[in-house]
C-alpha positions in Angstrom: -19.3 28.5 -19.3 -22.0 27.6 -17.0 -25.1 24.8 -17.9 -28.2 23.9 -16.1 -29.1 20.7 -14.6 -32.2 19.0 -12.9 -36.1 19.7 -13.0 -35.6 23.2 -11.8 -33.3 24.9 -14.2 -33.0 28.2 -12.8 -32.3 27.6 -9.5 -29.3 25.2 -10.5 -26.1 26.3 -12.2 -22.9 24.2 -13.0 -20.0 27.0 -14.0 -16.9 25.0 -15.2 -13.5 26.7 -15.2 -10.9 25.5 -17.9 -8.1 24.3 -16.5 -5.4 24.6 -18.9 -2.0 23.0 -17.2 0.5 23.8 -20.2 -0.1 27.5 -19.0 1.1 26.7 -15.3 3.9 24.5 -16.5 6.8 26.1 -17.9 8.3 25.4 -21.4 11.8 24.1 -21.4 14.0 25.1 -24.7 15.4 22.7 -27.4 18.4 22.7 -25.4 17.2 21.8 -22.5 14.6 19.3 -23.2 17.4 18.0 -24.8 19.6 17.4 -21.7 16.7 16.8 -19.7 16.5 12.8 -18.4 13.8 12.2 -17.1 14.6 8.8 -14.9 17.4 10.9 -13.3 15.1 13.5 -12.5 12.5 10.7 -11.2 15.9 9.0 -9.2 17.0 12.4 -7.6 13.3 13.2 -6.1 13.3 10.1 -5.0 16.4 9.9 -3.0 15.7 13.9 -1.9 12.4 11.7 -0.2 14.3 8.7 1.2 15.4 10.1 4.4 10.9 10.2 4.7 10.7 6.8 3.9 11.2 4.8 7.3 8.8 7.2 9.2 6.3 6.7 6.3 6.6 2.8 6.9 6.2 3.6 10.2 2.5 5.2 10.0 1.8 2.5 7.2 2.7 -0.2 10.2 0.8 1.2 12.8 -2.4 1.7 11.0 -2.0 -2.5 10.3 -1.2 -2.7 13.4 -4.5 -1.1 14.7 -6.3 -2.6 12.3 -5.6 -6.0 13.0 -6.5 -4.9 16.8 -9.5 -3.9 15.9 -10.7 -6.8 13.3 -9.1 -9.3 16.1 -11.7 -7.7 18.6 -14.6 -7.3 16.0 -14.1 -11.2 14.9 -14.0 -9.9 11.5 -16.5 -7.7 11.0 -16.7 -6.6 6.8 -15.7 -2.9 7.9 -13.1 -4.3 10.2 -12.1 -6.6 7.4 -11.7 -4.2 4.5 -9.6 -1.8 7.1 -7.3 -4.7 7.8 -7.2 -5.5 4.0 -6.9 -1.4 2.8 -3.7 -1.3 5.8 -2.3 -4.7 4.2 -2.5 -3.9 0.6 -1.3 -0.4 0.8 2.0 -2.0 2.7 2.2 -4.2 -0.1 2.5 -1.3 -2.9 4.7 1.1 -1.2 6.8 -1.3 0.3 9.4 -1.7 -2.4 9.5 1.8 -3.4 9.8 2.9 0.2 12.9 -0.1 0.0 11.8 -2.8 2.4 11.0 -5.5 -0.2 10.8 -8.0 2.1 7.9 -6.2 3.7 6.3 -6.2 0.7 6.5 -9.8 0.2 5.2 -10.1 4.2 2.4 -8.0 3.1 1.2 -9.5 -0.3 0.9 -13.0 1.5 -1.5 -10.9 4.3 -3.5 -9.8 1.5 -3.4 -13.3 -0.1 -4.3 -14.9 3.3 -7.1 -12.1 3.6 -8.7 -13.0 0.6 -8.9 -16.6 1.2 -10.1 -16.1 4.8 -12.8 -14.4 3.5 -14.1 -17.1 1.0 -14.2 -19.2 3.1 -15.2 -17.3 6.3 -12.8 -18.9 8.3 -10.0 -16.1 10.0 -6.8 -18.1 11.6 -6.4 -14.9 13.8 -2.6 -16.3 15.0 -1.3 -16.1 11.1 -2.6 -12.7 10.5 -1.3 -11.3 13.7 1.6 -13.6 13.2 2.2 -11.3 9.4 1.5 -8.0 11.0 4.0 -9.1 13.4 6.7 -10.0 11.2 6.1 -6.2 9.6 6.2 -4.5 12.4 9.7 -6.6 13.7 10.9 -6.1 9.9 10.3 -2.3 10.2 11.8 -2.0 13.6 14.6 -3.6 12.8 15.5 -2.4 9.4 15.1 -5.9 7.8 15.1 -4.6 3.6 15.8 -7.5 1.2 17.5 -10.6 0.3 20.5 -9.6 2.2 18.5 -9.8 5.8 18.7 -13.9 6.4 16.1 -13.8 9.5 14.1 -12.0 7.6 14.0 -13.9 4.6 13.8 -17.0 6.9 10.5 -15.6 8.3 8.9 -14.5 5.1 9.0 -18.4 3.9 7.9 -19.6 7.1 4.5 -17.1 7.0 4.4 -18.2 2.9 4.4 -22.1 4.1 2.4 -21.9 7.0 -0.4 -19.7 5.1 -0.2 -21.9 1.5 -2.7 -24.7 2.8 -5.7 -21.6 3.1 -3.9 -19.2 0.1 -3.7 -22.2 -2.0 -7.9 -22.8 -2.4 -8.1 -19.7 -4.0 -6.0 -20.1 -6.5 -8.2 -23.5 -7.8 
């Protein structure tokens, strides 16, 4: 099926191609859409993919880490900003599934403390390198969840130290 488009109509030419997934999927029978569990299916790709999961932290933490490098140099530029931000809030939503939920939590207060730096223009360049820090160590040193005391003991000190600046965005 191709259509024209534009002032000149016969030198342009749009040709879409149907794209029909149910013909590249294959159709399970009564009996086994009936034993098939989806969550369990979901559950066993995931844990086929967890051994991945620490080196895919990894590249998440070093692009924050460069990032923050580069925003620290650029005194904040917008692009050097938004990288920073991208690097942070990415973190922030693979974190848990990647299973470093305390990350996560490290992560959502950087993006937090980003936004309010922002409105008000003001970047305290020690707490965000302070957060990216805290990552990185967390990361390094396999600090997960609840269970990781240090680690827990850091995340409320970066969520009290940044809650004076987070806090005026939320009035």
């Amino acid at each position: 099926m191709a259509s024209t488009t534009g002032s000149d109509k016969s030198s342009q030419e749009h040709i879409r191609v149907p794209n029909d997934l149910s013909k590249k999927v294959r159709k399970m029978s009564t009996i086994e859409a009936a034993k098939f569990d989806p969550v369990k299916a979901a559950e066993e790709a995931i844990e086929k993919l967890s051994d991945k999961f620490e080196s895919w932290m990894g590249s998440e933490v070093d692009c924050l880490k460069e990032t923050n490098q580069a925003a620290q140099d650029a005194d904040f530029t917008d692009e050097t900003y938004d990288a920073l931000f991208r690097c942070a809030h990415d973190i922030k939503g693979q974190a848990e599934t990647l299973g470093f939920p305390l990350v996560g939590r490290v992560a959502n207060n950087l993006t937090l403390l980003l936004v309010a730096a922002k409105a008000q223009d003001t970047y305290p360049k020690e707490l965000i390198a302070q957060h990216v820090s805290a990552i990185n160590a967390m990361i390094s040193e396999d600090a997960r969840d609840e269970t990781n005391r240090l680690g827990v003991a850091l995340v409320s000190r970066l969520e009290e130290a940044s809650e004076p600046l987070t806090q005026l965005i939320d009035s």
